[in-house]
N, C-alpha and C positions, 0 to 999 in steps of 0.2 A: 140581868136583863129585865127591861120594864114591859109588861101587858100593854102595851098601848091600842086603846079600842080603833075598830075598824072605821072612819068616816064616810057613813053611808051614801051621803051626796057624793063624797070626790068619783065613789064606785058607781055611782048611778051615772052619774055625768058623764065617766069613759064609757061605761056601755052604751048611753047615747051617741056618743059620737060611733062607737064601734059601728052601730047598728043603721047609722046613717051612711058611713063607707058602704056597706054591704047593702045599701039600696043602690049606690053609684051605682057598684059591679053588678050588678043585677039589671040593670039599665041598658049599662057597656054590654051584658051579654046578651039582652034584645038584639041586637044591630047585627045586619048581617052582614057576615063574613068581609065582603069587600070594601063594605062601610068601614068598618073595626082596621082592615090592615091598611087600607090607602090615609085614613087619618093619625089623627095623636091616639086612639084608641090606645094601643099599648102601653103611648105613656100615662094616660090616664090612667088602666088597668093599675099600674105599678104602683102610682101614687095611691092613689086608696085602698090599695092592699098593705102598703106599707102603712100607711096611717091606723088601719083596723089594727094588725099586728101587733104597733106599736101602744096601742090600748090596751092592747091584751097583759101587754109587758106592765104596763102602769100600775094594772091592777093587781099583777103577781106582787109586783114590789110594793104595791101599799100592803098587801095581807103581812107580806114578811118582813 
């Protein structure tokens, strides 16, 4: 098994985006209540929760 070093940019760049989802949600979670369920709020929720997530995953899988 080969040491292959970590690429700092690929991890910085998902934590940008990560960090960018989590300004969305933090947006979505200004809005109040009736705003959030009468629109797409939830699906928006979803999407940029998923999106963070899935950064998070990116980054486990470049370490290993």
């Amino acid at each position: 098994m080969k040491n292959l070093p970590l690429e700092k940019d690929t991890v910085v760049q998902r934590i940008n985006g990560i960090e960018s989802e989590i300004a969305e949600l933090q947006k979505l979670g200004m809005q109040p209540l009736e705003v959030f369920s009468t629109g797409n709020g939830h699906q928006l929720a979803e999407y940029h929760l998923h999106h963070a997530v899935e950064g998070i995953f990116h980054i486990g899988a470049h370490i290993l």
